[in-house]
N, C-alpha and C positions, 0 to 999 in steps of 0.2 A: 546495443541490444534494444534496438526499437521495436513500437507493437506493429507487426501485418495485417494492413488495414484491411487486405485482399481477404484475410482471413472471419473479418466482422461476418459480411453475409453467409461467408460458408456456415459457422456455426450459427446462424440464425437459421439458416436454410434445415441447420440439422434438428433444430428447436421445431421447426416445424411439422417436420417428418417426423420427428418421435411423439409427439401429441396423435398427428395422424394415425400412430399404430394403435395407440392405448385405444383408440376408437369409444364411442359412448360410456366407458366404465370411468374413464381416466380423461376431463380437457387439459388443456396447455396452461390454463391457470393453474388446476389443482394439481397438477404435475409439479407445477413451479414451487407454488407450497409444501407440499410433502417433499421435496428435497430439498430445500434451501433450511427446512428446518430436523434434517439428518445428518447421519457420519459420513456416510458412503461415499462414494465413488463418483455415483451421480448427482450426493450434495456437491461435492466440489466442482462437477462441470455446471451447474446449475451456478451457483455462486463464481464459476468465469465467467459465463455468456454475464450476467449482469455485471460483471467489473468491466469487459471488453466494451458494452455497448459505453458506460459510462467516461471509460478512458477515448473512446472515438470522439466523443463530445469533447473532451479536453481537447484532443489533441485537433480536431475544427476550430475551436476558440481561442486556443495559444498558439504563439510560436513555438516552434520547439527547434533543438539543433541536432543534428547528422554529419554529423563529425567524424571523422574513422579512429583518429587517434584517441577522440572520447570514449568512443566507446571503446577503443582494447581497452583503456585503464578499468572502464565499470566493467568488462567483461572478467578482467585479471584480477581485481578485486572481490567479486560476487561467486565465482567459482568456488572458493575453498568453504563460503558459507554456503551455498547451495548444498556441496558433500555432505555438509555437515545434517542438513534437512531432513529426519527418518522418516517421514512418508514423501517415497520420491513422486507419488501421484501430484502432488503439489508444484504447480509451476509458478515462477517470479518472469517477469519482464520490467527490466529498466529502463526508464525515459528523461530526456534533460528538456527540459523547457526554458526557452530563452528567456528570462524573467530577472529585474532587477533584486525581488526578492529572496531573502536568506532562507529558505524551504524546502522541506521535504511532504511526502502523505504517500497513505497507501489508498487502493481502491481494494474493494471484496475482490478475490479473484486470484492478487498476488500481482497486481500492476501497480508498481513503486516510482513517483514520479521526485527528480530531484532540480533544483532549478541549478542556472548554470552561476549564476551568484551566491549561490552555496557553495558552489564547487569551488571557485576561484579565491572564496573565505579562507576556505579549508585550507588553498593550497593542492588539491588532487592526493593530500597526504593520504595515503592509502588505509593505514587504520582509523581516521577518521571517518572516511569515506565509510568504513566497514561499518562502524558503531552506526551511522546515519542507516545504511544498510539493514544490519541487522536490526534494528529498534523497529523497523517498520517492517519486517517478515514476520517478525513475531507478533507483530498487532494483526498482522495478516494470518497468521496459523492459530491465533486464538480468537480466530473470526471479531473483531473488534467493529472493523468497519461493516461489515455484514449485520451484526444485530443492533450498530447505534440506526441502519435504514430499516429493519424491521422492527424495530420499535418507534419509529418516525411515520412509517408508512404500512399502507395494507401490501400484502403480496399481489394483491391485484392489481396495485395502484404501479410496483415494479414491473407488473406484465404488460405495462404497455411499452417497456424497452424492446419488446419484440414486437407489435404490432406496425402499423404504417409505419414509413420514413416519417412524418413529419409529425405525428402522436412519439415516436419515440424519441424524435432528438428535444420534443419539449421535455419528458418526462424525468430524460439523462439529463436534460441541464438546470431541469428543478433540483434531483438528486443529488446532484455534486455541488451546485449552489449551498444546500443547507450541509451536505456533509462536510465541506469546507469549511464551512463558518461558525464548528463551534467543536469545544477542545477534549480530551480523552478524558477520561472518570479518573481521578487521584490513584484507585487500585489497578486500570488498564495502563497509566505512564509509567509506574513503576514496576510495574509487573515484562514490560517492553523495554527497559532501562536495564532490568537486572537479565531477563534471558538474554538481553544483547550483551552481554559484559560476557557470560556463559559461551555465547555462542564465538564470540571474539575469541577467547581463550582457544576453545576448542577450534578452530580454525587456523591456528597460529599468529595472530595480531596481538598488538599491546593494549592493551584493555583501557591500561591509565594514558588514553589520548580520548577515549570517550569522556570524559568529564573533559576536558580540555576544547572538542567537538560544541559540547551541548553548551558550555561560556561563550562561544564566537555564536553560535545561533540566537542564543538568549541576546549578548548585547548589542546585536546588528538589528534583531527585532525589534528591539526598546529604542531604538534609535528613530526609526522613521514608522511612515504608515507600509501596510502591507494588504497583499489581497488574499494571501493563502495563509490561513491563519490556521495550519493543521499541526504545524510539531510546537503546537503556542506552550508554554513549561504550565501543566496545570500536572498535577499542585505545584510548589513556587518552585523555584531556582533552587536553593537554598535545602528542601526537604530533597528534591532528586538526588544532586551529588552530593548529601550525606548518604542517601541510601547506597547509592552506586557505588561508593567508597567502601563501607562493609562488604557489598558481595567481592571488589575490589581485592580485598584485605584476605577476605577469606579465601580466595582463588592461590593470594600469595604466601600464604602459611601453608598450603600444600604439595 
């Protein structure tokens, strides 16, 4: 389930054209802003085109792997959470990046990048892979990474993802530079910890191999250094899988 790279310029092309209509009432800046900070339709495509330009940059500066058998497994495991998705306007794309590190992240948009040293941790155990899954869709559908850049940056300073080739690919590799390099709010990890247990459930997976997931991430982390320091356990180890445990608990008395 890789991103189509063919697909970057097209929706930039269409960033462009739709500025073009709005003509003098409405430019491509304030278009940007007045959607990225809405519900609609065209926040969410407004908030792709910024994950897509940001994941092209990724995927310029990592290897990444194209695997067929990889990807049925992400594709057979990501399906039943997808169903489970209530605004189907929401799209997800999964990517393996060839990287020694134990990691997962989301971008704004719904582009979920997992490395393939994670995968191989795991084992490809499919509930596991689910909870990594889900934990980062839902950082993703409660705009997470979207407003940790809009509160880092002006909208303006994101609208040069759409301007020249070489203004945008600085701008994406500033942006995923600092959103990489620092960890979720105590209330956004547990809040991603417990609707992924929900969402697991509701998908048909075993919930109790998420705490089990999130111990092989924790203690491969603390082991060495790393460069994507995005699923870093902030608040600690220790406060997550207790919390995870209750919603755990409470799923299994029902």
């Amino acid at each position: 389930m890789s991103i189509d790279l063919k697909n970057v310029m097209a929706y930039q092309t269409w960033f462009y054209q739709l500025g073009k209509k709005t003509g003098q009432r409405l430019n491509k800046g304030r278009w940007l802003a007045k959607s990225l900070q809405g519900n609609t339709d065209q926040a969410l495509e407004a908030e792709y085109l910024v994950g897509m330009a940001m994941a092209n940059n990724i995927i310029n500066e990592n290897a990444h792997v194209d695997d067929v058998n990889i990807n049925a497994i992400i594709k057979e495991t990501a399906t039943p959470l997808l169903y489970r998705v209530k605004r189907k306007t929401r799209r997800f794309t999964f990517y393996v990046l060839d990287s020694k590190d134990i990691n997962a992240f989301a971008l704004p948009g719904g582009f979920i990048f997992m490395t393939i040293a994670l995968l191989n941790k795991i084992g490809y155990d499919r509930h596991k892979m689910a909870f990594v899954m889900a934990h980062e869709m839902v950082h993703v559908l409660g705009r997470h990474p979207l407003k940790r850049i809009l509160a880092d940056y002006s909208v303006n300073f994101i609208a040069g993802l759409f301007k020249s080739k070489l203004v945008a690919g600085q701008v994406a590799k500033q942006v995923v530079q600092d959103l990489l390099s620092k960890s979720y709010s105590r209330k956004n990890e547990l809040e991603a910890d417990a609707f992924a247990v929900r969402l697991m459930y509701s998908s048909g997976y075993n919930a109790h191999e998420a705490p089990e997931a999130l111990k092989i991430i924790d203690r491969n982390n603390n082991a060495g250094t790393k460069t994507l320091n995005y699923f870093a356990t902030h608040p600690d180890l220790s406060t997550r899988l207790r919390e995870m445990e209750r919603v755990i608990n409470r799923f299994s008395e029902t």
